[in-house]
C-alpha positions in Angstrom: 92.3 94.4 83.4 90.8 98.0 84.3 93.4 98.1 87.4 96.4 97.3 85.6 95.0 99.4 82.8 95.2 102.2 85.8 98.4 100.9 87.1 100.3 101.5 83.5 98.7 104.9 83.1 99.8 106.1 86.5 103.2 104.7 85.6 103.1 106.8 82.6 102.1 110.1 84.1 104.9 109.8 86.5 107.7 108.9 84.0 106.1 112.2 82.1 106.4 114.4 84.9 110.0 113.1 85.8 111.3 113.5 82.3 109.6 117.5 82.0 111.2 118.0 85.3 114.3 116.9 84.3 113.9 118.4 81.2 113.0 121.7 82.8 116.1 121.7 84.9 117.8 124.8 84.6 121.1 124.3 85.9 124.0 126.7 84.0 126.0 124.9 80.9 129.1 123.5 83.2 131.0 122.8 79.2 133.3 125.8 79.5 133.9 125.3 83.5 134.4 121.5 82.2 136.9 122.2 79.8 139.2 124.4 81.5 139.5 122.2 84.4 140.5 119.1 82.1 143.0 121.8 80.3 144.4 123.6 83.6 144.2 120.7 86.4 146.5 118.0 86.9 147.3 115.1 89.9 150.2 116.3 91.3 152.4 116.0 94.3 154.5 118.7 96.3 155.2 118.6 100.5 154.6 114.9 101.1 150.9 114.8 99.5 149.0 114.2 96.9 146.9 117.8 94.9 144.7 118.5 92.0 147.4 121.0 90.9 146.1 124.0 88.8 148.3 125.9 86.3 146.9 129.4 86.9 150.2 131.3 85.3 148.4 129.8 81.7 144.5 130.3 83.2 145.1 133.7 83.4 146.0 134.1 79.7 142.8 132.1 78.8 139.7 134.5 77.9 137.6 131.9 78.8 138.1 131.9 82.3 137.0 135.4 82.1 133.7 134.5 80.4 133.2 131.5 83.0 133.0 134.2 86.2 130.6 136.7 84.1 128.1 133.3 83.8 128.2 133.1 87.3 127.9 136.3 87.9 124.5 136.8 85.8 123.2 133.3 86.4 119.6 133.7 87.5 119.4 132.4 91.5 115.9 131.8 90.5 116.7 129.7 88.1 118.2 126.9 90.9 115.0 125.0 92.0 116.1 122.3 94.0 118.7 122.2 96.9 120.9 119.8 94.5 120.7 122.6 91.8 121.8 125.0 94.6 124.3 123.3 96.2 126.2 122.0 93.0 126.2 125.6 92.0 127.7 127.1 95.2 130.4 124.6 95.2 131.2 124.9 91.7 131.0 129.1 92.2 133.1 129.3 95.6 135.9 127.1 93.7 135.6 129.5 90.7 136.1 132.3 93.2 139.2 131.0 94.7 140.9 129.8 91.7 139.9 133.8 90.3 141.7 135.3 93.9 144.5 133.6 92.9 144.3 134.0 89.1 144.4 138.0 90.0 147.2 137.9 92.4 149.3 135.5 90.3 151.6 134.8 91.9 151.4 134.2 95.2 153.1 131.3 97.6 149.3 130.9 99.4 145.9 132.4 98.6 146.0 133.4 102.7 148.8 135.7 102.6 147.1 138.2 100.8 145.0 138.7 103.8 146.0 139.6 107.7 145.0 138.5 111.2 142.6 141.0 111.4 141.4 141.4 107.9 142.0 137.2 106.7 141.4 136.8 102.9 138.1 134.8 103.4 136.2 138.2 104.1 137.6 139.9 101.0 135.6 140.9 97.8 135.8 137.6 95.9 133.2 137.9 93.2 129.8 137.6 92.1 127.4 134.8 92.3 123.8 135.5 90.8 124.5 139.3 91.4 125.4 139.1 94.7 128.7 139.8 95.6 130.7 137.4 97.5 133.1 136.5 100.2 134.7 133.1 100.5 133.7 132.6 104.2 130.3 134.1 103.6 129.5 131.5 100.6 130.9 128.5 103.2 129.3 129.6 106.5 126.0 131.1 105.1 125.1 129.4 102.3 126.7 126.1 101.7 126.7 124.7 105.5 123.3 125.7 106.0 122.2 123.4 103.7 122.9 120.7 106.3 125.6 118.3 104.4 129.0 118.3 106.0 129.9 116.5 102.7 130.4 120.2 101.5 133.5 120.2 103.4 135.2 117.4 101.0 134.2 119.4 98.2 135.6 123.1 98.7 139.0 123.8 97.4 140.7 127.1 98.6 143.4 126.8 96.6 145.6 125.3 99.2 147.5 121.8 99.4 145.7 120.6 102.7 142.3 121.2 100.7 140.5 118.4 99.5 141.4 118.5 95.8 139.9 120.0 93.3 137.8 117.8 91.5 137.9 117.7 87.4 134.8 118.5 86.6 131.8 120.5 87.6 129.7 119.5 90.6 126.2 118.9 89.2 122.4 118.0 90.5 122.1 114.9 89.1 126.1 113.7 89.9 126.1 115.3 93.3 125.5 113.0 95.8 127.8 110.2 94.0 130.6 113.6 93.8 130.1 114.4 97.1 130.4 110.4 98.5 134.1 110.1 95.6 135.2 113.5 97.4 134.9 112.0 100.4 136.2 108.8 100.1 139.5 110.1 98.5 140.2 112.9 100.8 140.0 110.2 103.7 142.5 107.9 101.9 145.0 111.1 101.4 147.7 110.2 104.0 148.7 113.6 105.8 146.1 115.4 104.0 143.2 114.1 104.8 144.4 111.3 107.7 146.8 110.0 108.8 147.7 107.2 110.9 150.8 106.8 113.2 150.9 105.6 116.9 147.8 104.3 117.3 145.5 107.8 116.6 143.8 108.5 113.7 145.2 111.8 112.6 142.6 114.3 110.6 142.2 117.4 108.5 141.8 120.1 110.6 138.9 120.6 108.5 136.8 118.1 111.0 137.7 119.8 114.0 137.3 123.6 112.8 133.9 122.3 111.6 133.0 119.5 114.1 129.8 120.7 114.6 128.3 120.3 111.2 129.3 116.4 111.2 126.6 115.7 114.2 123.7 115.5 111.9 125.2 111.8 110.7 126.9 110.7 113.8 129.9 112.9 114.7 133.1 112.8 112.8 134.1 109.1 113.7 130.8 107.9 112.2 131.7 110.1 109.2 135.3 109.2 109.1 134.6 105.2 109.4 131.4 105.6 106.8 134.2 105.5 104.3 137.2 103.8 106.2 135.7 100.6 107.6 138.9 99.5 107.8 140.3 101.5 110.5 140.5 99.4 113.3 137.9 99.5 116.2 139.5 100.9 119.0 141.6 103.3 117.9 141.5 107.6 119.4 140.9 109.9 116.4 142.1 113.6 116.8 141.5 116.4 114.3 144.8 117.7 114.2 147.2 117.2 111.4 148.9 120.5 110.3 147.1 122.4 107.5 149.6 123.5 104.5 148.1 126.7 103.3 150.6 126.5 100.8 149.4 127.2 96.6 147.7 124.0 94.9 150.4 124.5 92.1 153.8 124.5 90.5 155.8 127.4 90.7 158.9 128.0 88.2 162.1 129.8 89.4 160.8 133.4 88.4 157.5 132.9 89.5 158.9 132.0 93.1 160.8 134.6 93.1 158.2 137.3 92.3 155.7 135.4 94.8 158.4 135.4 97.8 158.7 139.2 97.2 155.2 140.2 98.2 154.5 137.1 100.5 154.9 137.0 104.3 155.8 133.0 104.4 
């Protein structure tokens, strides 16, 4: 009687702590991020695949956008406890930054032309995250793929078709790993997006090869890749290869296009 007496307190400490750490989470309020992605991004399909497209002409006009990258700018870094609270904040703040570039060059045919060979758009002044200021390529090689998950990769979105797609809704702590493991199960199904098959190889982003290193720590990219295709056949090449379309996750109209092709070098 006495032990199981124990047993149920222990239980009950436990469940106590859990529920004032969870409660103690301090994780920003996602609602406005939430809401404009439900108003501003919808499934489309341009150049044989399948986007998230993003209205940004309209996203520009909203003032709550606006508000969305001063809470990131300000949100306390001390305030992110766990590496789920970081990592969910990093993605969620590096597709914010993107879909701002473009937002303030709207519009533009690709986020990459704004940038050179010698000066490429990733390095550029992108924002601020928890009063830091940020590049693109600095949040993706310094922050998020240290944190050891090459699942990051299915989960940044630099406003290009070849990305995987911006997902509607924000990346959270408690959500993440079942965001992360979606993410990656639809980018692989995206034929010439995310793979592709065709005479026998197993055509991929170029996403796996530019980061091939990061995939080792579950296997290398096959053992990623077949994770969540197990029905790619068994002896079969795979080759990280397919062409990346740098090309604007969005619709352009005709006047749009035409102001976009004028200070554009595609």
């Amino acid at each position: 009687m006495l032990s199981n007496f124990r047993s149920i307190c222990f239980l009950c400490i436990g469940l106590t702590a859990f529920c004032l750490s969870a409660a103690s989470a301090k994780e920003p309020d996602w609602s406005t991020y939430s809401e404009l992605l439900q108003q501003y991004v919808k499934p489309g399909h341009k150049e044989y695949m399948d986007a998230n497209f993003v209205d940004y002409g309209a996203l520009k006009e909203n003032e709550k956008f606006t508000k969305l990258v001063e809470q990131v700018a300000t949100f306390p870094l001390s305030d992110l406890e766990t590496p789920e609270e970081r990592m969910a904040f990093y993605l969620n703040g590096y597709n914010i930054l993107a879909i701002k570039m473009v937002v303030d060059n709207w519009p533009i045919v690709k986020l990459k032309s704004l940038g050179s060979f010698f000066k490429p758009v990733w390095t550029f002044d992108a924002g601020v995250l928890c009063g830091e200021k940020m590049t693109l390529r600095y949040l993706e090689h310094e922050i998020l793929r240290k944190m050891g998950d090459p699942r990051v990769h299915m989960a940044l979105n630099c406003a290009s078709m070849s990305c995987p797609d911006l997902r509607i809704e924000p990346y959270t702590a408690i959500n993440l790993n079942e965001q992360l493991e979606e993410q990656s199960i639809k980018y692989l199904t995206q034929d010439n997006k995310g793979i592709l098959m065709e005479n026998g190889v197993i055509h991929l982003s170029s996403i796996f090869g530019w980061f091939e290193d990061d995939f080792a720590v579950v296997g290398g990219i096959e053992a990623f890749v077949r994770k969540y295709r197990q029905d790619l056949p068994a002896d079969i090449k795979f080759s990280a290869d397919l062409p990346y379309n740098w090309n604007v996750n969005a619709t352009l109209n005709r006047s749009e296009l035409k102001r976009a092709m004028a200070k554009s070098d595609w």
